[in-house]
Structure formats: C-alpha cells, structure tokens
MDAnalysis code that builds the backbone (N, CA, C; Angstrom):
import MDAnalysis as mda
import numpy as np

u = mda.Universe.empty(567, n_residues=189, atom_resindex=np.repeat(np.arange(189), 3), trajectory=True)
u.add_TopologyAttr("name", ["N", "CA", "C"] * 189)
u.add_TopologyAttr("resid", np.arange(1, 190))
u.add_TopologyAttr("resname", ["UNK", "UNK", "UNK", "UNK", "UNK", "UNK", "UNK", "UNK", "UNK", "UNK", "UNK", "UNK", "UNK", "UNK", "UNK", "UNK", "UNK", "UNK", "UNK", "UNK", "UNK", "UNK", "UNK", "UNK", "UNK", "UNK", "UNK", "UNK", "UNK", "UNK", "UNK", "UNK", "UNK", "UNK", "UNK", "UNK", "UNK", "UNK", "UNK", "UNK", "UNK", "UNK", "UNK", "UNK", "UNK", "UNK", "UNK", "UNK", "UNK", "UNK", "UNK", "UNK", "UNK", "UNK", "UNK", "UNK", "UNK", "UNK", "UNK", "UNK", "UNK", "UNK", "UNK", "UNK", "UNK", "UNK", "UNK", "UNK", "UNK", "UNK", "UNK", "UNK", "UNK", "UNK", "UNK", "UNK", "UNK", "UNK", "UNK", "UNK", "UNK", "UNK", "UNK", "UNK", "UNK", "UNK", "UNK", "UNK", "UNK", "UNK", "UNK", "UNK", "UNK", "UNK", "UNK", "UNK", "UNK", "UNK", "UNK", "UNK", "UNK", "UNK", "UNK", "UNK", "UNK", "UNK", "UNK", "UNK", "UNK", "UNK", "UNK", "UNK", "UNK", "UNK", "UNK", "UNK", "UNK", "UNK", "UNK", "UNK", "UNK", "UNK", "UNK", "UNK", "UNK", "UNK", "UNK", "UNK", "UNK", "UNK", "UNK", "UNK", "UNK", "UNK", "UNK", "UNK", "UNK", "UNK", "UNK", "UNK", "UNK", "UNK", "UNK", "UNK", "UNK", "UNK", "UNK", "UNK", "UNK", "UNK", "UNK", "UNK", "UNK", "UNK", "UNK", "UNK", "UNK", "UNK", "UNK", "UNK", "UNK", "UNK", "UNK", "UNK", "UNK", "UNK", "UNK", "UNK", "UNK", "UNK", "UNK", "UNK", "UNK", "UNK", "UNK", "UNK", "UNK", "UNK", "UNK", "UNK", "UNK", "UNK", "UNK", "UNK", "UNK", "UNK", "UNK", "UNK", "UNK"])
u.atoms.positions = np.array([
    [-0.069, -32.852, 6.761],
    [-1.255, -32.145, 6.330],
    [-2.328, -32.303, 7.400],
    [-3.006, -31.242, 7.571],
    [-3.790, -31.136, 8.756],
    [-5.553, -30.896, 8.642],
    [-6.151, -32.104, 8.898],
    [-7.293, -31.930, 8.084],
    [-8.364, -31.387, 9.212],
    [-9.507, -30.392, 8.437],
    [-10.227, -29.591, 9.263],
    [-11.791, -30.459, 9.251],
    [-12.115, -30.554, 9.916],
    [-13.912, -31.025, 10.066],
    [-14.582, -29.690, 10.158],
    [-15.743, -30.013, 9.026],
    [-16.962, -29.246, 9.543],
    [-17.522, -29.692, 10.519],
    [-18.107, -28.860, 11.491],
    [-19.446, -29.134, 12.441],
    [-20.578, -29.183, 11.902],
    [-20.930, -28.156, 10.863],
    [-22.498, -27.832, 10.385],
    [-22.130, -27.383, 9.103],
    [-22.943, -28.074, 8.297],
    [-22.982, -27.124, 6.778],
    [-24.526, -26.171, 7.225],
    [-24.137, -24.710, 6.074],
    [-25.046, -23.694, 6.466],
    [-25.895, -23.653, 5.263],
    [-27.247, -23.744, 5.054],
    [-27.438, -23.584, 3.963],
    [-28.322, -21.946, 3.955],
    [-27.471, -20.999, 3.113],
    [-28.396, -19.839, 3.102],
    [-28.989, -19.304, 1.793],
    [-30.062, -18.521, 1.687],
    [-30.675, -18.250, 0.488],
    [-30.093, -17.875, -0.515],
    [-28.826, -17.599, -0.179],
    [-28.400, -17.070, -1.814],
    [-27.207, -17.687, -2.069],
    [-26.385, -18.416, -0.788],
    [-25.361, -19.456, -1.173],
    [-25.382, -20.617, -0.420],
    [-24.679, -21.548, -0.732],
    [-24.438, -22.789, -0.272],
    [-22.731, -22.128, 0.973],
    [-22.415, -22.323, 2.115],
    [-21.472, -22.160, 2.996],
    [-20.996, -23.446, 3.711],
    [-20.010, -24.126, 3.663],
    [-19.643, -25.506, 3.853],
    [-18.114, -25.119, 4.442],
    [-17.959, -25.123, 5.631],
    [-17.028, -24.451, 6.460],
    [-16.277, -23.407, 6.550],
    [-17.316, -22.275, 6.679],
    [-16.745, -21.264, 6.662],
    [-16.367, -20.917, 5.148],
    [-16.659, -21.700, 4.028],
    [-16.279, -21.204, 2.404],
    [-17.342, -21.266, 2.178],
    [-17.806, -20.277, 1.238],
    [-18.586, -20.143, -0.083],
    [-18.510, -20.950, -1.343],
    [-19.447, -22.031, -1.482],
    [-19.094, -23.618, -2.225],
    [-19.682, -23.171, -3.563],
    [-20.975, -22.244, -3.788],
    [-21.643, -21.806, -4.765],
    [-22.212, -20.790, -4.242],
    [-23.298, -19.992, -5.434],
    [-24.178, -19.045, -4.825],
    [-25.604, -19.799, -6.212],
    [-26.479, -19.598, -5.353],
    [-27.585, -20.307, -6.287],
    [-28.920, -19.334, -6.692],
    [-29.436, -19.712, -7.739],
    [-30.824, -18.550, -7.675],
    [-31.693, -19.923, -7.782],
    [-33.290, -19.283, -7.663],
    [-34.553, -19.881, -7.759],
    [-35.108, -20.026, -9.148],
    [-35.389, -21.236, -9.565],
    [-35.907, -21.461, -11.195],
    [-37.526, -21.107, -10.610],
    [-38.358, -20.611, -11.839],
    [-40.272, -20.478, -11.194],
    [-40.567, -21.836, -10.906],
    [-39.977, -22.934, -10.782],
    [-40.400, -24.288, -9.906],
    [-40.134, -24.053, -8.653],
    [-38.857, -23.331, -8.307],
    [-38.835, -23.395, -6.737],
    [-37.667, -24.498, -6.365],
    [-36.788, -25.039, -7.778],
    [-35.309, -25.846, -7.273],
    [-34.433, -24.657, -7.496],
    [-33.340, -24.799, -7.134],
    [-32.120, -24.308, -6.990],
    [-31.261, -24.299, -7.875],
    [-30.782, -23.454, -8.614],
    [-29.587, -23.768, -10.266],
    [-28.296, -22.907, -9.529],
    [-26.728, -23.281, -9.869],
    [-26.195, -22.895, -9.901],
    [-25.888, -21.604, -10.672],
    [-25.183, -20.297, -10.186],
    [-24.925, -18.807, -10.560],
    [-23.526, -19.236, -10.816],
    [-23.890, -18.933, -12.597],
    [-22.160, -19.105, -13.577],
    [-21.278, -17.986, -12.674],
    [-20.365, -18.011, -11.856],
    [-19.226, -17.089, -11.419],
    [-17.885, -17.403, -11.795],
    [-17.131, -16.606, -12.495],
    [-15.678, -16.649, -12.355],
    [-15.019, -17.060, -11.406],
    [-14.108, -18.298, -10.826],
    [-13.780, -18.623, -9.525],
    [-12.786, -17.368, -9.165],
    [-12.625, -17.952, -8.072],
    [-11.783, -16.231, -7.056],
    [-10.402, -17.129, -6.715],
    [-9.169, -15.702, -6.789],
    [-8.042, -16.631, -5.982],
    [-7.919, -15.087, -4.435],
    [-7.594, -15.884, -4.181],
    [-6.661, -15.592, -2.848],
    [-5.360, -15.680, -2.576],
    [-4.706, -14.869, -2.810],
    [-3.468, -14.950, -2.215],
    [-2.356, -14.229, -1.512],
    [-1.907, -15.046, -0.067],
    [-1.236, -13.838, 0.177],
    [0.351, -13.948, 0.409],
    [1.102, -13.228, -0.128],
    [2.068, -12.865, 0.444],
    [3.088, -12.078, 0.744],
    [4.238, -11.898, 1.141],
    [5.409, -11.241, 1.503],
    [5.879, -10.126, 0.121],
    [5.481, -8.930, 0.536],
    [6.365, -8.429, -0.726],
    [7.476, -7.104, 0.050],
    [8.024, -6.394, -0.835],
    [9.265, -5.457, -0.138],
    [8.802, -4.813, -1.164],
    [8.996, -3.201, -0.757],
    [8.851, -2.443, -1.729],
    [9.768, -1.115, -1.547],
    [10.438, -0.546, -2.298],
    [11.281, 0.625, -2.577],
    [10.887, 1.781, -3.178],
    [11.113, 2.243, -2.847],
    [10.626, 4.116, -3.475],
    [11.684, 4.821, -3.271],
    [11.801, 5.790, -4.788],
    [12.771, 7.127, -4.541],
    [12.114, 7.976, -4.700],
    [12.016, 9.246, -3.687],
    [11.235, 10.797, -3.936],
    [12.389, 11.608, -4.386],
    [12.302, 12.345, -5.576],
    [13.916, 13.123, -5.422],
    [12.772, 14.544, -5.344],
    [13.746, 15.360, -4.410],
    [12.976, 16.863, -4.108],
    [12.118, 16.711, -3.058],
    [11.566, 15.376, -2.597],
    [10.517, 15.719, -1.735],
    [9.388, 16.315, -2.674],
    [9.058, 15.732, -3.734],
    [8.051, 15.811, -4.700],
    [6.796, 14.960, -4.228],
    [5.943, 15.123, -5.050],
    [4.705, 14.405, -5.640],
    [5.068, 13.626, -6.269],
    [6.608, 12.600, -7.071],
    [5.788, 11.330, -7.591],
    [7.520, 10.780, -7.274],
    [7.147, 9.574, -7.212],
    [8.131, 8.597, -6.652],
    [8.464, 7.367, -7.503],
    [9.263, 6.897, -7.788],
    [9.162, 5.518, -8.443],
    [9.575, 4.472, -7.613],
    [8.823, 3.469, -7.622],
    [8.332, 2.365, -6.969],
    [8.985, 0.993, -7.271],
    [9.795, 0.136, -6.894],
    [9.988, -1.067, -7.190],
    [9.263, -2.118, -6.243],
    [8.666, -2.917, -6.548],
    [8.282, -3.760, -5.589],
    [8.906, -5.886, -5.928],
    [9.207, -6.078, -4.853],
    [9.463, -7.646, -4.965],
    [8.843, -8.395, -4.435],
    [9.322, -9.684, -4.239],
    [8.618, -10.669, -3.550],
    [7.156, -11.391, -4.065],
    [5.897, -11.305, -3.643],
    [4.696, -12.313, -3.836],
    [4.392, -11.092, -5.047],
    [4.602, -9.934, -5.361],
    [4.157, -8.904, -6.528],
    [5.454, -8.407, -6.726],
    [6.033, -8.537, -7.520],
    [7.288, -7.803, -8.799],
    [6.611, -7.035, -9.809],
    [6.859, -5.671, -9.340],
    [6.311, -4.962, -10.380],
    [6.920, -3.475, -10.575],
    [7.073, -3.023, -11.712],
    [7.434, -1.137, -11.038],
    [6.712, -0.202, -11.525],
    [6.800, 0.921, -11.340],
    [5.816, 1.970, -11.312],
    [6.030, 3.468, -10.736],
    [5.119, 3.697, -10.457],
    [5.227, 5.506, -9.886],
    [4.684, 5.769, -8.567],
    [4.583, 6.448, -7.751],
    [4.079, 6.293, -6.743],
    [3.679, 7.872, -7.299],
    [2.015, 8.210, -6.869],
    [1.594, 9.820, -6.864],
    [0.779, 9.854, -5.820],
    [2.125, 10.532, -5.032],
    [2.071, 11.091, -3.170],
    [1.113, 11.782, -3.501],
    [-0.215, 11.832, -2.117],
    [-1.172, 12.746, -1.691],
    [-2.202, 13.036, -3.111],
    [-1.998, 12.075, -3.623],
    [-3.570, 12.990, -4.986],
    [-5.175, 12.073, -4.165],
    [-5.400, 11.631, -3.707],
    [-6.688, 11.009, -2.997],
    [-6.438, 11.292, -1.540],
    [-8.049, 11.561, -1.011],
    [-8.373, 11.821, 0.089],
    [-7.999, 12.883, 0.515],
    [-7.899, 14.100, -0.290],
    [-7.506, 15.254, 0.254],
    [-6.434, 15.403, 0.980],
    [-5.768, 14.676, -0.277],
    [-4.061, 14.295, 0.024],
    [-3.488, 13.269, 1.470],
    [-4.304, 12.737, 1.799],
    [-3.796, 11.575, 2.341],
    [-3.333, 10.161, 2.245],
    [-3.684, 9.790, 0.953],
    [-3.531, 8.936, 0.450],
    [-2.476, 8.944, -1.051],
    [-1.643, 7.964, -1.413],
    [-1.106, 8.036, -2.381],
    [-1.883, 6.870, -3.422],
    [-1.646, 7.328, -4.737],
    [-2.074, 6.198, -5.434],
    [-1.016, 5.352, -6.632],
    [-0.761, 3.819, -6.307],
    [0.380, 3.523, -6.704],
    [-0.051, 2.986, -8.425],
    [0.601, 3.457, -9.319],
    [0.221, 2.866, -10.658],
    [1.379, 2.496, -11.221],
    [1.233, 0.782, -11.244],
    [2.130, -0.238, -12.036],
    [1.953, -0.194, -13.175],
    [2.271, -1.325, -13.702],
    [2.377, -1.816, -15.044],
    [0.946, -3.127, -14.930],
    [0.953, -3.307, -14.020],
    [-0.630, -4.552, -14.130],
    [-1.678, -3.767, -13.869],
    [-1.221, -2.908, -13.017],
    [-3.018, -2.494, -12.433],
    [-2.468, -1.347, -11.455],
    [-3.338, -1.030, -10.477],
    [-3.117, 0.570, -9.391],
    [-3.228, -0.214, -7.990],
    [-2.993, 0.425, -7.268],
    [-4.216, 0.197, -5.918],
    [-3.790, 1.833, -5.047],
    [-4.222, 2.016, -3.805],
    [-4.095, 2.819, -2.766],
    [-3.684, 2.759, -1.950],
    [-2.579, 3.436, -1.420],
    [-1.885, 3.229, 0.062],
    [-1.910, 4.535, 1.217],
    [-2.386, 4.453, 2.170],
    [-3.119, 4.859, 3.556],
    [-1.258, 5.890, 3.373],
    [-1.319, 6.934, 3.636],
    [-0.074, 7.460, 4.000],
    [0.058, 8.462, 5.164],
    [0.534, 7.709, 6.122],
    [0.854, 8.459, 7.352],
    [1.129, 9.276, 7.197],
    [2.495, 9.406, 6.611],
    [3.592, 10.855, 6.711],
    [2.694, 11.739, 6.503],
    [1.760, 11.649, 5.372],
    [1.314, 12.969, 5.185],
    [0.100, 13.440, 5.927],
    [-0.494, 12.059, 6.469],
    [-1.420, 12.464, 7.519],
    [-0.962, 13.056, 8.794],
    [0.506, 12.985, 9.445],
    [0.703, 13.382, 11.031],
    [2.073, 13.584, 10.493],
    [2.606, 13.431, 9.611],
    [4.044, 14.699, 9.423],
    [5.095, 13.150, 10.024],
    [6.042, 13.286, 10.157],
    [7.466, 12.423, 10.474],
    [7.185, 11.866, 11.906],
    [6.673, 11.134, 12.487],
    [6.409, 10.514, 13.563],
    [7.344, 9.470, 13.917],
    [7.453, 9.295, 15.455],
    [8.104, 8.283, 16.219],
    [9.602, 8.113, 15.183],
    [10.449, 9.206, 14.753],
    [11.740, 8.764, 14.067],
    [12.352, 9.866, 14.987],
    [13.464, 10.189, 13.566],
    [14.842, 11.169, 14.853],
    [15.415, 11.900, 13.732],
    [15.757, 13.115, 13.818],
    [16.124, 14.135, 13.452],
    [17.624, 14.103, 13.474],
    [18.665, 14.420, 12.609],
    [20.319, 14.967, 12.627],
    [20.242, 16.041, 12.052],
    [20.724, 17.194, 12.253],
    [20.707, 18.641, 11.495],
    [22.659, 18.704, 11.871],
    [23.244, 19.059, 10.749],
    [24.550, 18.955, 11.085],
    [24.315, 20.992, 10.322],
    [24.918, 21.816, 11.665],
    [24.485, 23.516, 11.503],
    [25.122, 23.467, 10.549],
    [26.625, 23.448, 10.339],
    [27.737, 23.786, 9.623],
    [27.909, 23.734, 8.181],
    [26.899, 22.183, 7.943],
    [27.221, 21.824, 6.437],
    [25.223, 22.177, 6.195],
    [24.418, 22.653, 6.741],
    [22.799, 22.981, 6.822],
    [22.682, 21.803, 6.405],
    [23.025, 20.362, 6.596],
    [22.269, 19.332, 6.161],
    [21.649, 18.306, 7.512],
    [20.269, 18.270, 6.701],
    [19.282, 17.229, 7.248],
    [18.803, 15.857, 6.752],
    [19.237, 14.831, 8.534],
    [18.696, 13.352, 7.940],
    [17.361, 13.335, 8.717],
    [16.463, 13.200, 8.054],
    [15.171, 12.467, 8.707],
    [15.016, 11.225, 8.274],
    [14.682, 10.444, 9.875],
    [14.424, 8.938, 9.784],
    [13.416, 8.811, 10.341],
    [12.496, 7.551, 10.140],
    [10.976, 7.629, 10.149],
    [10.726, 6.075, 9.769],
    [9.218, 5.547, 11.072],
    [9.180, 4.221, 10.699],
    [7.586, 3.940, 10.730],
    [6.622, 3.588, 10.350],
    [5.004, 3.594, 10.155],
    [4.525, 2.037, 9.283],
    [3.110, 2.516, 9.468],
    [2.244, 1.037, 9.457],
    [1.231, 2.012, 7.800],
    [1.257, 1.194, 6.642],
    [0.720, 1.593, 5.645],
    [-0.057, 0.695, 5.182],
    [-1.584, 1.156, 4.832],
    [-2.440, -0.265, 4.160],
    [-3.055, -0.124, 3.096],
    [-2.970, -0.688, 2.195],
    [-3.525, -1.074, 0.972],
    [-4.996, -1.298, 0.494],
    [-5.548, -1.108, -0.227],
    [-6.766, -1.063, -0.535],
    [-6.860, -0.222, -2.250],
    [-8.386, -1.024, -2.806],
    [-8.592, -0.173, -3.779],
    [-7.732, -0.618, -5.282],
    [-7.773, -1.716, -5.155],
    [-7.046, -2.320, -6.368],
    [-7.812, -2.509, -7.811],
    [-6.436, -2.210, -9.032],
    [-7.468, -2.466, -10.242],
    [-6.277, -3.485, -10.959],
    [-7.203, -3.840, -11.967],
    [-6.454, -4.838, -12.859],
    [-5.938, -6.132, -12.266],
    [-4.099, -6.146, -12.340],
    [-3.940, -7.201, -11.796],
    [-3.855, -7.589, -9.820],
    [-3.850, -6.525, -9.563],
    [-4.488, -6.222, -8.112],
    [-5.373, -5.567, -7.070],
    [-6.803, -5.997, -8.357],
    [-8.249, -6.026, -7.702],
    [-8.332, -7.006, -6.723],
    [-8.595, -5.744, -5.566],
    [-8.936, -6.404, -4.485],
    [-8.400, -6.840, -3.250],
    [-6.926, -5.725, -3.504],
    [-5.720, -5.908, -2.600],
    [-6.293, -5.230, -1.536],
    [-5.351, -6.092, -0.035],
    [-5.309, -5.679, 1.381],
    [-4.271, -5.916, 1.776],
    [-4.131, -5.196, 2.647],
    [-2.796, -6.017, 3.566],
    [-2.163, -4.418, 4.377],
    [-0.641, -4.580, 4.977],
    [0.005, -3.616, 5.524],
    [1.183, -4.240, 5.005],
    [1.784, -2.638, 5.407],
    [3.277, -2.745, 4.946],
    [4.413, -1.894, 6.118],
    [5.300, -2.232, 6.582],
    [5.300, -1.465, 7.208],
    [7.008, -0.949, 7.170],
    [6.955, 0.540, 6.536],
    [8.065, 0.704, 5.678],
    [8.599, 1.715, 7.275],
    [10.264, 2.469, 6.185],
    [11.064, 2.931, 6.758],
    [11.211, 4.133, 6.055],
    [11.652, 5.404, 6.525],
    [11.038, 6.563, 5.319],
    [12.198, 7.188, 5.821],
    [13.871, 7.589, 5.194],
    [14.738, 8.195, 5.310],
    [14.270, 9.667, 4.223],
    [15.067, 10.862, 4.667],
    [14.928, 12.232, 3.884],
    [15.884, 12.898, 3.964],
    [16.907, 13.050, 3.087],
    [18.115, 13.535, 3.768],
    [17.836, 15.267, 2.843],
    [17.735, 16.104, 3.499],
    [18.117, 17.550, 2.484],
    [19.426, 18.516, 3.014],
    [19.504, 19.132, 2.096],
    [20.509, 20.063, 2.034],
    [19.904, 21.363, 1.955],
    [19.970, 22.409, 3.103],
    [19.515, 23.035, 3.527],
    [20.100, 24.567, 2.672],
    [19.565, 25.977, 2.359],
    [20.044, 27.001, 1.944],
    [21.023, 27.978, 3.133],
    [22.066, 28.198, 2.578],
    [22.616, 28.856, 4.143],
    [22.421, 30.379, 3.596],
    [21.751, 30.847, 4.848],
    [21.946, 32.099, 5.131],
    [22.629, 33.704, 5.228],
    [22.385, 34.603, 5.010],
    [23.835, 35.112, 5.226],
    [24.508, 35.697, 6.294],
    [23.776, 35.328, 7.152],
    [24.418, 35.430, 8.693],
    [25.220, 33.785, 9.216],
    [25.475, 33.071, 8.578],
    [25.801, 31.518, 8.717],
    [24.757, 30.789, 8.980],
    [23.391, 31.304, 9.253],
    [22.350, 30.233, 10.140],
    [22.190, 29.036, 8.459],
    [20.880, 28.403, 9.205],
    [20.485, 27.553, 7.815],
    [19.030, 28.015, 7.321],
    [18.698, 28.006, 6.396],
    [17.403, 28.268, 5.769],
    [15.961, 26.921, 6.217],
    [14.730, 27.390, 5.953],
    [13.927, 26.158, 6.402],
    [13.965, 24.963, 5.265],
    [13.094, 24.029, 5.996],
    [13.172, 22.459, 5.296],
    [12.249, 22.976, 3.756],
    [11.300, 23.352, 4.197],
    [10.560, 23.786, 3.166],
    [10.700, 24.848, 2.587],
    [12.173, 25.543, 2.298],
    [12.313, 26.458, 1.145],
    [12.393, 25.976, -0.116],
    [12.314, 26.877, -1.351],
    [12.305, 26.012, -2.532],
    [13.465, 26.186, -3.308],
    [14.918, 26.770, -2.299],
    [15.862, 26.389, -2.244],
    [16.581, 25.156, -2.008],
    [15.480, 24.455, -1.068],
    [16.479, 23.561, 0.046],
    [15.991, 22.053, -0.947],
    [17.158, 21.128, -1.137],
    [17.430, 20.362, -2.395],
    [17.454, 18.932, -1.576],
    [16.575, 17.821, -1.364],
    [16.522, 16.529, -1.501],
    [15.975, 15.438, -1.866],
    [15.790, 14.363, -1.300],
    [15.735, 13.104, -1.776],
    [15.139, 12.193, -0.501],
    [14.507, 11.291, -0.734],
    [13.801, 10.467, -0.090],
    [14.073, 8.976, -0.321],
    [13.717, 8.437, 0.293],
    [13.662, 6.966, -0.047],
    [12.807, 6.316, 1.257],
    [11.689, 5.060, 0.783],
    [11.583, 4.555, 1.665],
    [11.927, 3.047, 1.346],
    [11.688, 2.453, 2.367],
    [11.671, 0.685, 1.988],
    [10.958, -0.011, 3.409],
    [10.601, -0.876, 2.914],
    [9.510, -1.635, 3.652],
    [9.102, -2.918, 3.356],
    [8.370, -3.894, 4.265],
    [8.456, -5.209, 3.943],
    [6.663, -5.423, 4.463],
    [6.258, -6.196, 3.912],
    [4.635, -6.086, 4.439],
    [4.239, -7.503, 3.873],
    [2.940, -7.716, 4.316],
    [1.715, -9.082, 4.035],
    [0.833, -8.593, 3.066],
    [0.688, -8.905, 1.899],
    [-0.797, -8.638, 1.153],
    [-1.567, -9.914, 0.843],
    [-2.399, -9.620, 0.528],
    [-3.960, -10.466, -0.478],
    [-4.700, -9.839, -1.293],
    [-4.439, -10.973, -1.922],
    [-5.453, -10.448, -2.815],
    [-6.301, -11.236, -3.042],
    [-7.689, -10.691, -3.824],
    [-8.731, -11.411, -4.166],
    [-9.646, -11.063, -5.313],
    [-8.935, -11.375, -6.468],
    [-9.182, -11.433, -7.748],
    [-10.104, -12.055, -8.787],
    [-10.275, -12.470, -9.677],
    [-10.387, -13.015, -10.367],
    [-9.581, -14.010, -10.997],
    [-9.226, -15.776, -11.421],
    [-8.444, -15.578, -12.042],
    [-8.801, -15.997, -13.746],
])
C-alpha cells in the first residue's frame, strides 16, 4: 500500500480541499463560524465493462447486453439526440448517452467484402465511443468504449444480374457490434 502526503491543505470558501479531495463543503452561520452542508456522500467508480448489440435491418433500435463493472440489458435507440448523432441507451437501472460515430462520419477506417454473385455485403468497422448523460443507476457516467461494428446485408439482385444499393428497402440485414471500454461513475450512493 502506497501512502500519499499532502503538501498543503486548501482552505476555500465554500469547501474544505485536503489533497486534491473535497473533505466537506461548509456554509456561514450570522456569527461568522463555519457548519457543515448535510450532502449525500458520492461513489466513484470505475471499471471494465463489454458491451454487445444486435441491429436487425439496420434499424433504429438495438438490444444491448452489457457485462463486466455494469451487467445490465436494454435497448439501444440509434440517432434520436443531437440531431441524430447520438444514441440513447435505456436499461433496466437508469439511461445514459453514447457519442456515435458511425452515424456522425458513416463506416470509417474498416473494409468492405461485396461478394457480386451472391449481392452480399460484409462491413467491418472499428471507433472510439463516449458516454455521458446518465440517469438513475448511472448518474453521472463517463468513460469510452471502444467497440467493433460488423454489418453483413444481403443485397436485391437486379434484373440484368447487377446488385441493388445498400440502402434499398429491399436489401435485408443485421448488425452487431461489441466492444470493451473504461467507465465511472459518480453517483450517489
């Protein structure tokens, strides 16, 4: 165990700061001493979670498993905040918000297979996602995650043999991502 020294305790007007932590926060009685402010203590914690998603269709809502430091499942509803940049994830404890690339800059830094013959498409895809905007049991979440976003569809064929586009509302798939990330939180407990 590795013990830390203060250099300086800080004393400021509205809290007591004793290395770098927040020890209390105090108000002024009309004498002019100092009383402690009743607060709910706070936790912190962070760690390792993995999380899974299935999109079937390349839809708007996904279901969500998550493990590790948060076990929880839920829905994922792609693009409804920020003028669709953002998804918002709602568990069974609480919600929070996740930053979503894909839909901000489209399939980045992955790789494309189009096999002509059978019109089927794999898209693979790898990005940095962050958290924010937590309620319930994860008020107050941060962190990144940084998943893997496969899309495999099956394309409409044509009647000249070609293949039809990704975005017809013919063309039939499925998604999945998975990903492993750091969170915190900072709650209540």
């Amino acid at each position: 165990m590795t013990a830390h020294r203060c250099r300086s305790t800080t004393w400021m007007a509205a809290s007591v700061v004793l290395c770098g932590m927040t020890v209390g926060a105090f108000t002024a009685s009309s004498a002019g001493l100092l009383r402690p402010i009743q607060r709910r203590p706070t936790r912190a914690i962070q760690a390792t979670i993995s999380i899974y998603e299935v999109v079937p269709n390349a839809g708007h809502l996904g279901s969500v498993v998550l493990t590790g430091g948060i076990t929880d499942t839920g829905s994922d509803h792609i693009g409804v905040l920020d003028r669709g940049t953002m998804d918002k994830i709602v568990l069974s404890r609480g919600t929070f918000e996740v930053s979503d690339p894909f839909l901000q800059k489209g399939y980045i830094h992955g790789s494309a297979r189009m096999n002509v013959r059978t019109c089927s498409l794999v898209l693979q895809t790898t990005t940095s996602e962050s958290f924010s905007h937590g309620t319930g049991a994860y008020r107050g979440i941060s962190g990144m995650l940084h998943p893997s976003l496969t899309r495999v569809s099956v394309l409409p064929h044509r009647s000249r043999g070609s293949c039809g586009g990704v975005n017809s509302s013919q063309t039939k798939s499925v998604e999945w991502l998975e990903g492993t990330g750091m969170v915190l939180l900072h709650g209540t407990s």
